[in-house]
Each structure stands twice: as C-alpha cells, then as structure tokens.
C-alpha positions as CSV (number, residue, x, y, z in Angstrom):
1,X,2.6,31.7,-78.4
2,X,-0.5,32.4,-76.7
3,X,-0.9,33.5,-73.2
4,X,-3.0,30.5,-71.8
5,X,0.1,28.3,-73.3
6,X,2.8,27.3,-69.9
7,X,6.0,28.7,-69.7
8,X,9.2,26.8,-70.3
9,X,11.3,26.2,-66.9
10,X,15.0,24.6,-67.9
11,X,16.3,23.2,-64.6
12,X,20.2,22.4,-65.4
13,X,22.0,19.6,-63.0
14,X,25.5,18.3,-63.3
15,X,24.4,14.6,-62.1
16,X,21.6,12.9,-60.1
17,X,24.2,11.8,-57.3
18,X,23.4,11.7,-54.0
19,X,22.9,15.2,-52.9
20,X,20.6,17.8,-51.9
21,X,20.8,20.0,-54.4
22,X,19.9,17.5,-56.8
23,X,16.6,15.9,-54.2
24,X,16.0,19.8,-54.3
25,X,15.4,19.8,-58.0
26,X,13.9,16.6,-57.8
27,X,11.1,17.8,-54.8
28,X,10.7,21.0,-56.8
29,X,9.6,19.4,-60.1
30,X,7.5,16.8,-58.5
31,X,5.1,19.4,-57.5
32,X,5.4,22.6,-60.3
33,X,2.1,23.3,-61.7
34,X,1.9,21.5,-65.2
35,X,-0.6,23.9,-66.4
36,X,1.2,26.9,-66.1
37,X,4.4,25.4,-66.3
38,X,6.4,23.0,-68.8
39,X,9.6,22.0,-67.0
40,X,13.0,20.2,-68.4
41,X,15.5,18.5,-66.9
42,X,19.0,19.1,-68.3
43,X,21.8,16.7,-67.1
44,X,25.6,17.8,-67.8
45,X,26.2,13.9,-67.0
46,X,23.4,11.9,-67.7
47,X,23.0,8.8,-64.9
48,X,23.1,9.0,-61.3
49,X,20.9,6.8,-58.6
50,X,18.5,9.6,-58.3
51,X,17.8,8.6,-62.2
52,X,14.8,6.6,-60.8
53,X,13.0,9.5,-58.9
54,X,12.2,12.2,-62.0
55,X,9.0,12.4,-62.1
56,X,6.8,11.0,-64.4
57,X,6.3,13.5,-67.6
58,X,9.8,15.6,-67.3
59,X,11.8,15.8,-70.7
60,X,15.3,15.0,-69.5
61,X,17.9,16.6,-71.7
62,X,21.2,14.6,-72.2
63,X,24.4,16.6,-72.2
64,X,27.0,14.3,-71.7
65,X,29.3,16.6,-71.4
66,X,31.3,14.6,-68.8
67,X,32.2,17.9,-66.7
68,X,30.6,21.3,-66.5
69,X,33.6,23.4,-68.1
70,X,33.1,21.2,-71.2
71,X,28.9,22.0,-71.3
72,X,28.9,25.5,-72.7
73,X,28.0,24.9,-76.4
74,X,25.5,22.1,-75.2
75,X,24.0,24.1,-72.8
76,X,23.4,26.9,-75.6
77,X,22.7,24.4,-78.1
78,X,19.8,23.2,-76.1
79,X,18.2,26.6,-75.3
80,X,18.3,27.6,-78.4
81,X,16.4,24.7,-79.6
82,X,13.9,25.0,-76.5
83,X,14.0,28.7,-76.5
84,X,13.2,28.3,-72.4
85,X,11.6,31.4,-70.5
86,X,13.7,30.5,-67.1
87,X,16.6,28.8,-67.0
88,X,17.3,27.4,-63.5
89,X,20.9,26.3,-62.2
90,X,21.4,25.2,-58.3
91,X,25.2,24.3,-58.0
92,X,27.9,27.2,-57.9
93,X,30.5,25.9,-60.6
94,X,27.5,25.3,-62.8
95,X,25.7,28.9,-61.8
96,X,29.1,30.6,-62.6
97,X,29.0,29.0,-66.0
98,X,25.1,29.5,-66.5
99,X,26.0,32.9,-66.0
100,X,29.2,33.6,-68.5
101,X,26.3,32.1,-71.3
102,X,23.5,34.4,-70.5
103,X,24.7,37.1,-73.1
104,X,24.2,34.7,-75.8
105,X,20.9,32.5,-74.7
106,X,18.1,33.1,-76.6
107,X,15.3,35.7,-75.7
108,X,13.0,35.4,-73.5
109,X,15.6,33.5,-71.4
110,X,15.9,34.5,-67.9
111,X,18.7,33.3,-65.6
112,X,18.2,32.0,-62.2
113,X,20.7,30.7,-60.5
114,X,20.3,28.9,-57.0
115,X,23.0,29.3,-53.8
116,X,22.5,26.5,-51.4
117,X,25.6,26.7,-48.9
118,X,26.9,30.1,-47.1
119,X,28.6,31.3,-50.0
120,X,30.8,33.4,-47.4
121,X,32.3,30.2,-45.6
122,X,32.1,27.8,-48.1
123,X,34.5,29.5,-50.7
124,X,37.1,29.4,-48.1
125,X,37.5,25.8,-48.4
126,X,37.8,26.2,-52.5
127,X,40.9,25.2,-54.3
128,X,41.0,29.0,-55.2
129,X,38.8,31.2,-52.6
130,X,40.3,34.3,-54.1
131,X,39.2,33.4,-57.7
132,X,35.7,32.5,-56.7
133,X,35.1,35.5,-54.4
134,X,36.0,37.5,-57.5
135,X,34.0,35.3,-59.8
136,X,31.1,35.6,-57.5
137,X,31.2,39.5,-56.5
138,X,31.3,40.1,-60.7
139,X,29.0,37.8,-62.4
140,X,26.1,36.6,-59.5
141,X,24.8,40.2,-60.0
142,X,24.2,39.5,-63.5
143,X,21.4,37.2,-62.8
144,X,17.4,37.7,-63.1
145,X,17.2,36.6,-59.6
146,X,19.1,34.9,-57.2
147,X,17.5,32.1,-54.8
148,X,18.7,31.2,-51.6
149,X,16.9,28.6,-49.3
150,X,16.9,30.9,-45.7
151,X,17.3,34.4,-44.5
152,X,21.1,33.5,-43.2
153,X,21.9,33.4,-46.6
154,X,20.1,36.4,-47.9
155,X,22.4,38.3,-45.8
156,X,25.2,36.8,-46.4
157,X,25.0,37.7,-50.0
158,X,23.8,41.4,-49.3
159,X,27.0,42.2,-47.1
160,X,29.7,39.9,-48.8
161,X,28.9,39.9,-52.1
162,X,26.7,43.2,-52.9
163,X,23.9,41.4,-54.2
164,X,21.1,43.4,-54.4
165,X,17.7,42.7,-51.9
166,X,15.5,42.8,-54.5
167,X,17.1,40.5,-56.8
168,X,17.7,38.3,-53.8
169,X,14.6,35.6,-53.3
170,X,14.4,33.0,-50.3
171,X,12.9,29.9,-51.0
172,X,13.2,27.4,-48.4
173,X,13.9,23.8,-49.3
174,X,11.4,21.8,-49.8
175,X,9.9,18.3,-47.8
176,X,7.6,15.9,-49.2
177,X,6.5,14.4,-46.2
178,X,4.2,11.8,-48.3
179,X,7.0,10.4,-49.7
180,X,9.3,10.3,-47.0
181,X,6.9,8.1,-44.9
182,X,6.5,6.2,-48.2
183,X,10.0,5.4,-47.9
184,X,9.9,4.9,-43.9
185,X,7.6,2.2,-44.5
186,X,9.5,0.5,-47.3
187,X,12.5,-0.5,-45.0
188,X,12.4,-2.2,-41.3
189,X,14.0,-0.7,-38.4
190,X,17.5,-0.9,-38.5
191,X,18.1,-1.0,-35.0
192,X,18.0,-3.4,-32.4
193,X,18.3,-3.8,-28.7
194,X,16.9,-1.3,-26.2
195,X,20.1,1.4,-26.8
196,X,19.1,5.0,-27.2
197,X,19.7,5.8,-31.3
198,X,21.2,8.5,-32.3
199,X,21.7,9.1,-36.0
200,X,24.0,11.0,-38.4
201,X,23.0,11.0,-41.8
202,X,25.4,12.7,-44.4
203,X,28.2,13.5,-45.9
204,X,31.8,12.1,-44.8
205,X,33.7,15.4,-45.0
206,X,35.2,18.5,-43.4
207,X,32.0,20.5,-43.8
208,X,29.5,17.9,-41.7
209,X,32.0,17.7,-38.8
210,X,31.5,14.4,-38.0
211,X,35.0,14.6,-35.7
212,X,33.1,16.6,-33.7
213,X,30.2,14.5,-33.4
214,X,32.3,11.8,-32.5
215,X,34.1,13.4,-30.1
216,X,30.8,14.7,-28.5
217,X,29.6,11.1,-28.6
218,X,32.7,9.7,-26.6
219,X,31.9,12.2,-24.0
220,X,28.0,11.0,-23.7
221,X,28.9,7.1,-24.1
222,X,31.5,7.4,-21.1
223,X,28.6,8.2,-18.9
224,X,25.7,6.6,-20.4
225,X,26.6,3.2,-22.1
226,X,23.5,2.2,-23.2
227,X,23.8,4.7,-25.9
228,X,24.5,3.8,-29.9
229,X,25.7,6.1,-32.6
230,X,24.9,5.1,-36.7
231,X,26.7,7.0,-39.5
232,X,25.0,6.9,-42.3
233,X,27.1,7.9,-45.7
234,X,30.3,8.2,-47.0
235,X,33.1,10.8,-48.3
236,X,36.7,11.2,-48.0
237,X,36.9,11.0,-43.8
238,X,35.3,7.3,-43.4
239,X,38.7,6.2,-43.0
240,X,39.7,9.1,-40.4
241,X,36.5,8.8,-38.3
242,X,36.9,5.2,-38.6
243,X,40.4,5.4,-36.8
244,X,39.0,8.4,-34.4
245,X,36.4,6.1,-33.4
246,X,38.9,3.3,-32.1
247,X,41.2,5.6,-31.0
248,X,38.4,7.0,-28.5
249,X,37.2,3.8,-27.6
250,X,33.8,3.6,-28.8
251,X,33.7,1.0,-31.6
252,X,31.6,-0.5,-30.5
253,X,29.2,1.9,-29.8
254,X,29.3,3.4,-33.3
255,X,28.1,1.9,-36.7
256,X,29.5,3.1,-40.0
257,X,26.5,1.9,-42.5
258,X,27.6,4.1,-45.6
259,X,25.6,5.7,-48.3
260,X,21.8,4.6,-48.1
261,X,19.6,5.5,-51.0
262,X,16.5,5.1,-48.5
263,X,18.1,6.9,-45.2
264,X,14.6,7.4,-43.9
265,X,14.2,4.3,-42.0
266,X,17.8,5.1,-40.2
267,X,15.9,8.5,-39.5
268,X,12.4,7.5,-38.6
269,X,13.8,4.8,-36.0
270,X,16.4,7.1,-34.2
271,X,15.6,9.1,-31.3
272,X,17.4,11.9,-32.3
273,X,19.9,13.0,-35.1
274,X,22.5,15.0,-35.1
275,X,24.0,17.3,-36.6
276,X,27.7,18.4,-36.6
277,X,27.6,21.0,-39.6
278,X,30.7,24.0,-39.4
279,X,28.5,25.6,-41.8
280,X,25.3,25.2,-43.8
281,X,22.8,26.8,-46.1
282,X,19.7,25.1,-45.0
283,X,20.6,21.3,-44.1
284,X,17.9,19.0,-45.9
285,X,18.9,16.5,-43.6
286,X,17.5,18.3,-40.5
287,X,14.1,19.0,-42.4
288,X,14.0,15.3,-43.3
289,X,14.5,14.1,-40.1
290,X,11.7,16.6,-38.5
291,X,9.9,15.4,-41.5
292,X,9.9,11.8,-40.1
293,X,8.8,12.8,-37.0
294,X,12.3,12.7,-35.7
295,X,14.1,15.7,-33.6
296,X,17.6,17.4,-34.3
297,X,20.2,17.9,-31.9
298,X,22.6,20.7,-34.0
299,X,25.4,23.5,-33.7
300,X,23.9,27.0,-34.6
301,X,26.9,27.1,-37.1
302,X,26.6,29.6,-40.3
303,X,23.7,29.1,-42.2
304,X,20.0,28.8,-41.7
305,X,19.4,25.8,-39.0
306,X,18.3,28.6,-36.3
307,X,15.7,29.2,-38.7
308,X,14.6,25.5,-38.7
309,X,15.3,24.4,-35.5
310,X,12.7,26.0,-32.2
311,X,15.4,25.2,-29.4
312,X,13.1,22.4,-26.9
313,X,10.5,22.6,-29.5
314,X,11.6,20.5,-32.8
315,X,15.1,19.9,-31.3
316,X,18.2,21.9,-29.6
317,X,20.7,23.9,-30.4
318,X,24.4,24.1,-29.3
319,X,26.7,26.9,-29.9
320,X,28.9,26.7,-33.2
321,X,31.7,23.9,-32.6
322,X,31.5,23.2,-29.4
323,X,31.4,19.5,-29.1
324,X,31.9,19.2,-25.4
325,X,28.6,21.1,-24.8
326,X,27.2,19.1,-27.7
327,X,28.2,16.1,-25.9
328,X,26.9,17.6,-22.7
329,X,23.7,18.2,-24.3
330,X,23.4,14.7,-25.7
331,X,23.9,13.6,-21.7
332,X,20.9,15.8,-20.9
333,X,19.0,15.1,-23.6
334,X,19.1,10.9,-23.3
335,X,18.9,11.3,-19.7
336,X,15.4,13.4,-19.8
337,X,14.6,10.8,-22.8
338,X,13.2,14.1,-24.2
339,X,12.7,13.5,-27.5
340,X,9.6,11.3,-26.5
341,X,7.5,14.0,-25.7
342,X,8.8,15.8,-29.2
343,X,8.2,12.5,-31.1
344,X,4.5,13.2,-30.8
345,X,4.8,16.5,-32.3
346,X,4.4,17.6,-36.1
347,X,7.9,19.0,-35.8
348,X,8.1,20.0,-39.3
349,X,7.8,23.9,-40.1
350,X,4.6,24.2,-42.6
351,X,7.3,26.9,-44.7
352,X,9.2,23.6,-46.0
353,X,6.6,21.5,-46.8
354,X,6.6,21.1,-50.5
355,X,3.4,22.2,-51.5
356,X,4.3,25.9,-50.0
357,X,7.6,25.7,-51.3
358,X,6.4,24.9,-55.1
359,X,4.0,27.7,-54.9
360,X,6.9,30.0,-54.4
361,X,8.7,29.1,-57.2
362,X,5.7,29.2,-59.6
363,X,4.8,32.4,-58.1
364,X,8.9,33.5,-59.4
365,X,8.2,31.9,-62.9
366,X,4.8,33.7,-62.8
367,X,6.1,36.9,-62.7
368,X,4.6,40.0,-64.8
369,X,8.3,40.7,-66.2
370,X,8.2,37.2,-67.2
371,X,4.5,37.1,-69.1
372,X,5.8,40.5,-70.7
373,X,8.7,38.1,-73.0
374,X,6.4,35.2,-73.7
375,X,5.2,37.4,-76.9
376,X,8.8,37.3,-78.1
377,X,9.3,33.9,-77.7
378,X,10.4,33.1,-81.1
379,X,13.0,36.0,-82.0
380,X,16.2,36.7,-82.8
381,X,18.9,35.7,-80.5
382,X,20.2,38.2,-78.0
C-alpha cells in the first residue's frame, strides 16, 4: 500500500431505523474526505427507511445477521476480507461486541467505538445494569479510542467507568444545515390557525419524558388557550400519553402525528420545541431544531444540552424534571412571544455544523499511530 493511497474506515450499524445514531453515521459519511478516506457501511440487518439517505459511493456491507449476538463471525469475516484501518461502532450492544472481536481482527485494525447516551444513567434502565456496568468498566478500556459527542460525557466515563482522558475524544454531533432546509422546503407547514406551536419531536419512551412535557403543557394551556402542542413519533408510551392527555383535559390542544421521516417541516414551523429528556448524551433533536432556525425550551437533565443550549440566547433551560417550572417557563416564554426575536438568529453552534465535525473525525483516522500500520496492511492476523 502506498502512503498517498486512503485509509479504510469500517462504520458498523445494527439497522438504518429511525435514530440518531444511525443519522449520525449517516451525516458523518456524507462529508469524510474521499481522498484520504475510503469508508464502508456494514449493516448487522440490512434495510431500514434511512436506506435511501447513504450517500452516493459508500460500499454497504450486508450482514444479515438478524441480531447483533449472532454477527460475530460476519463481522470478522468481513474485516478480514477488507483488512479496515478503523473500525467504527456507535451503539453500546454492538460496541461491547466490536470489542470482544478486536483480539482476532486483522492488523492494522483499530477499534473505535462511539457512546452516545450518559452511559452512567442509561445503564440503569438496562435489563441487567449490573452486567453492563461490569461489561463496560472491563472491555471499553480496551479500545483505540473512545468517542463521545460532549464534555458531559467525557466525564462521565472518566469518574464512572475509569476510562482514561486520553483515550477519550469528544466529537460533537454533527448538523447539515443544507440538508435540513432541503427537507423544510420539501413539506408545507403543518400547522394552521393563529395558535402558538410548540413541538416535540422524538421518541415515545421513558427516556424523552414526554409525561412531563405534558404535564407542563396542561399547566401553560390552562392559562393560555391559544396554545397547541404536536408530538411527533412513536414508542411504547403513545398509548399512556394518549390517555394522560384526556385525562388532563387537553385533547384537544395536543396532536399525536407519529413517526415522520421528514420532521423538519414540524420543526421549522413551530415556535419552539421542547424537550423533556431525564437524560441525554447530546440530543440531535435540539441541534436540528436550532438548525432550522427554531429555539429549544429543555430540562438541564444529564448529558450535554447545557453545552448546546445559551439560556435566552438559542433557547432556555429548566432545572432537571421539573415540569411545573417547565410549564411556568412555557407561560413566560409564549407570553413574551420570545422566540421571535431568537427566530432571527443563527442559533446553531458553528462546533456542530457538519463540516467541523467531519474534520474531527478525519483528523482521528489521520492520526500518526494510524499512518504508522498502513505499511502492514496485508499481514498476518493478530
């Protein structure tokens, strides 16, 4: 191999479902430096309605493996065959697994693996924390380097999980602001009528706390009524928020418009979103929204929106799980009608737009240690 010739980047995804790990991915590839780079797309379950945004010239590798514990020999099947330099995984089941192989994938093969929630709160809510704490504390230490998409995080891993600093990168997530108005413009407004919109767009779980959005929404609609609430998405809660919603009254003041593979009209059209996390890692939602021009009303709940969020700048922040003061701030908020003066604003921080953020990960792949193993592409297995 000569040194002019790119390095091989392996990028490993369980499915191109609906999430933001995988629009991550996605972003990330879209904008990696063909010249100096070759990337490839490895799929544990081949389709998913993402399918139809890999970008043009990725080699998409086929597992179809149906689940992750069944994609070992694939996985090392593959990289033998493609001999990668990097090898890139972004969802924990899938980084545990990643990690287990790295003893047997081919040299030069580095390991990367890629945390994208608070590892310290999100494990709680496993089937076994206990197991994964241990699984994490013994094998993330193991990798070449660890990315994590905000400082939050960083931390977290240092003091729960003694991961060392300087194996520890932070990468924010990245924004194609192009493409989002692309998309804007592709749908019409979704709204009508002169109500104040506020927007929730995500995930119909325990996580995104969308009781408590509710909850806080009741408290704002009993005082202001010409106020509206859309919830965009879907997950195992639609049918509890659903019966929360009646049971508070407001109905008809809320629209449940499911899963939306084009959310950024919803977005772009609102006056504000909201967000009702217990915990994050760095919510792509919030940058998507400030990426269509659109501010964020959020807890400061574990994670990295404190780093995203300039409180009266780009959007406000309410202490963790508090939905009476979130409510309360929604009061003050749509009776200032302050977003308007925010609406004018590039409200986006320049860290996540996706230009920077591919540079980043280039510069990672670029590394000396890295350009030191390309000679010894072709040998022997480790």
């Amino acid at each position: 191999m000569h040194e002019t010739d790119p390095l091989r980047v392996l990028f490993l995804l369980g499915d191109l479902e609906m999430g933001g790990a995988q629009r991550v991915v996605l972003t990330v590839l879209r904008h990696l430096d063909r010249r100096r780079l070759e990337p490839h797309l490895a799929l544990v379950r081949g389709h998913g309605p993402l399918e139809r945004e890999i970008p043009e010239g990725i080699r998409v590798h086929r597992l179809r493996s149906g689940k992750v514990r069944y994609a070992s020999l694939p996985i090392l099947r593959l990289c033998r065959s493609l001999k990668p330099h990097w090898v890139v995984s972004t969802v924990g089941h899938l980084d545990l697994l990643l990690l287990l192989l790295k003893p047997f994938l081919p040299r030069p093969s580095r390991v990367v693996v890629r945390e994208a929630n608070t590892p310290s709160v999100r494990l709680r809510y496993t089937r076994i924390p206990s197991l994964y704490r241990f699984s994490y504390r013994m094998l993330y230490p193991l990798c070449d380097t660890l990315v994590c998409n905000c400082e939050y995080m960083k931390e977290d891993l240092v003091e729960h999980f003694s991961i060392r600093r300087d194996r520890i990168s932070v990468i924010p997530n990245p924004v194609d602001r192009k493409r989002i108005y692309t998309q804007m413009a592709a749908g019409p407004n979704p709204y009508s009528g002169n109500e104040v919109q506020i927007v929730f767009v995500g995930r119909l779980n325990y996580q995104k706390g969308v009781d408590l959005a509710l909850k806080a929404f009741c408290r704002c609609h009993r005082r202001i009524l010409n106020t509206h609430l859309t919830i965009v998405g879907d997950g195992p809660e639609e049918s509890f928020l659903l019966s929360l919603a009646e049971r508070e009254g407001i109905s008809g003041a809320v629209s449940f418009v499911g899963s939306k593979e084009n959310p950024f009209p919803y977005m772009g059209h609102a006056d504000f979103l909201v967000l009702s996390s217990r915990w994050e890692g760095s919510p792509n939602t919030a940058l998507e929204s400030l990426g269509c021009g659109t501010p964020v009303l959020a807890f400061d709940c574990p994670g990295g929106i404190a780093e995203i969020i300039e409180d009266g700048e780009n959007g406000w922040l309410v202490p963790p799980g508090d939905w009476e003061g979130l409510g309360e701030q929604m009061i003050r908020i749509v009776e200032g009608q302050r977003w308007v003066g925010l609406k004018k604003k590039d409200l986006l921080p320049e860290g996540h737009l996706c230009e920077s953020v591919a540079s980043l990960w280039d510069a990672l792949f670029r590394r000396p240690s890295a350009l030191k193993k390309k000679a010894s592409s072709f040998g022997p297995s480790a």
